[in-house]
C-alpha positions as CSV (number, residue, x, y, z in Angstrom):
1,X,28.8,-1.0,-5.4
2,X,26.6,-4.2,-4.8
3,X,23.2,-3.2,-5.8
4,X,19.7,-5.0,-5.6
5,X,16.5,-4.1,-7.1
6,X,12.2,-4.8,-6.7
7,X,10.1,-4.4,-9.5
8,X,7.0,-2.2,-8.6
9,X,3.8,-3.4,-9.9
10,X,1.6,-3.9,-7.4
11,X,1.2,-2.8,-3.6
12,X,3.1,-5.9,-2.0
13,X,6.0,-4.8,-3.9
14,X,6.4,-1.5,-2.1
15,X,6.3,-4.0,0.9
16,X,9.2,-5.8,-0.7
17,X,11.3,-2.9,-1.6
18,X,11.2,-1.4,2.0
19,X,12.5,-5.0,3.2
20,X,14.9,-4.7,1.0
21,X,16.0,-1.5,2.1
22,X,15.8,-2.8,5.6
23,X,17.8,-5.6,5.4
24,X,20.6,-3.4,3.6
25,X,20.7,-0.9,5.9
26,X,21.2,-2.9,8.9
27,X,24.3,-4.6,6.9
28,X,25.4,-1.6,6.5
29,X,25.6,-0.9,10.6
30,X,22.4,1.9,10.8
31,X,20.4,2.2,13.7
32,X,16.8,2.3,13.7
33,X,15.9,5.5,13.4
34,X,18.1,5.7,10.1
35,X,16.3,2.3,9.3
36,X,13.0,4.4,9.6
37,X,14.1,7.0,7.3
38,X,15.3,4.3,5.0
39,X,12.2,2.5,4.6
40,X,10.2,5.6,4.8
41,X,11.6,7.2,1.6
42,X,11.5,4.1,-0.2
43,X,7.5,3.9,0.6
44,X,7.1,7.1,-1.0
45,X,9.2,6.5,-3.9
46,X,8.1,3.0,-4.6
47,X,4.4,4.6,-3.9
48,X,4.6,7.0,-6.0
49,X,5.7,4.5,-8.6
50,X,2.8,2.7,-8.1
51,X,0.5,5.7,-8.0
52,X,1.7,7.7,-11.1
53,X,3.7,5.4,-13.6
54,X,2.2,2.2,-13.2
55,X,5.6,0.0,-13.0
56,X,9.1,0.9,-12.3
57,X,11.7,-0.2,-9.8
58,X,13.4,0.5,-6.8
59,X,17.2,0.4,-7.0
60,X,19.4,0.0,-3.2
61,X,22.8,-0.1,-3.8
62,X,25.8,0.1,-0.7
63,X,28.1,2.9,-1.1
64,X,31.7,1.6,0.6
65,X,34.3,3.5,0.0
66,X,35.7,6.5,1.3
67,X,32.3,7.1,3.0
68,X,29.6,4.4,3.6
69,X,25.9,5.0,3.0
70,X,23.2,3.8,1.2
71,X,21.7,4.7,-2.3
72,X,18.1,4.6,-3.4
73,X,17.1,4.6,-7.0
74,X,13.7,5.2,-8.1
75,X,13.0,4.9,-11.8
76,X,10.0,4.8,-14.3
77,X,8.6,4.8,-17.9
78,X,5.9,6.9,-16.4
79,X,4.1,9.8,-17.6
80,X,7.0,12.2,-15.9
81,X,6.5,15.4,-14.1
82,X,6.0,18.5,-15.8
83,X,7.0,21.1,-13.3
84,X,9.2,19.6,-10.6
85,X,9.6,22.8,-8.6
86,X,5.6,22.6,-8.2
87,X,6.2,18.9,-6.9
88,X,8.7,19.9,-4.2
89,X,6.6,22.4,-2.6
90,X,5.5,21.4,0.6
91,X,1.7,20.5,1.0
92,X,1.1,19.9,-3.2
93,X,-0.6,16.6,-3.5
94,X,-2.1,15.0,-6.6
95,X,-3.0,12.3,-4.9
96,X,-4.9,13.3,-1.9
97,X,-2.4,12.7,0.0
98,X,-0.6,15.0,2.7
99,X,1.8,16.0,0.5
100,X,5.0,15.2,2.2
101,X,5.9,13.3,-0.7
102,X,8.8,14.2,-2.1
103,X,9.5,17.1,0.1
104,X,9.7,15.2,2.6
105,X,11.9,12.4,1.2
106,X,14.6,15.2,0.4
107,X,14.0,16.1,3.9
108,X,15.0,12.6,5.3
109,X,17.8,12.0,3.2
110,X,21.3,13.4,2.9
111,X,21.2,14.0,-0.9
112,X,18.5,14.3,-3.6
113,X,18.5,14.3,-7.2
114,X,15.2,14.2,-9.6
115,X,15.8,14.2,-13.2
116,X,12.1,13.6,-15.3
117,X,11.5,13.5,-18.6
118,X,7.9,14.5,-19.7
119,X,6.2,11.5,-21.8
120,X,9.7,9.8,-20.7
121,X,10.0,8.9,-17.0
122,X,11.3,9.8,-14.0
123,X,14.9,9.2,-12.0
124,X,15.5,10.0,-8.3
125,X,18.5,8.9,-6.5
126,X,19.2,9.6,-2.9
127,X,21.7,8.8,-0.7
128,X,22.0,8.6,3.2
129,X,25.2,8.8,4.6
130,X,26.0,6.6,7.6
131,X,26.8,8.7,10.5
């Protein structure tokens, strides 16, 4: 799997990550509307990177083998999330925000996993699968 990564510190590297994401996708032979959810998922991730942890990075790596798709991997050092059923309901928001956040990214994607570590960091990986 080829894989390609963006550090997130500041706000032009959520900017940078969703090109990234992009450009992959498009190699990979999705349409736009796929290329929307793409780059919208990694917003939120690389976001809430940004928002809650300070630094991490975003990870987009082509699946090609029996299947083709496109992974996303969001990781930090952050402060990690205590109770990630209360993150995944819809509407919660600790950021003012509308609190799609990680509802929703689950929503647009074909898989979703969340593994965090309080005090530790958090992982999310998801994949969309090209159709």
């Amino acid at each position: 799997m080829a894989q390609s990564f963006v550090k997130i510190i500041n706000e032009w590297d959520i900017v940078a990550a969703r090109q990234l994401g992009r450009n992959v996708a498009k190699e990979l032979g999705f349409g736009t509307v796929d290329q929307a959810r793409i780059t919208t998922t990694i917003s939120e991730l690389a976001r809430n990177i940004y928002l809650y942890a300070g630094n991490g990075r975003i990870i987009v790596q082509k699946i090609e083998n029996e299947k083709v798709g496109l992974q996303i991997i969001a990781e930090d050092n952050g402060p990690g999330i205590e109770d990630i059923a209360k993150v995944m309901e819809d509407g919660y928001s600790t950021s003012g925000g509308l609190g799609a956040g990680l509802p929703g990214v689950k929503r647009l994607m074909d898989e979703f996993n969340i593994e965090s570590i309080p005090g530790e960091g958090t992982v999310i990986q998801v994949i969309r699968w090209l159709r």
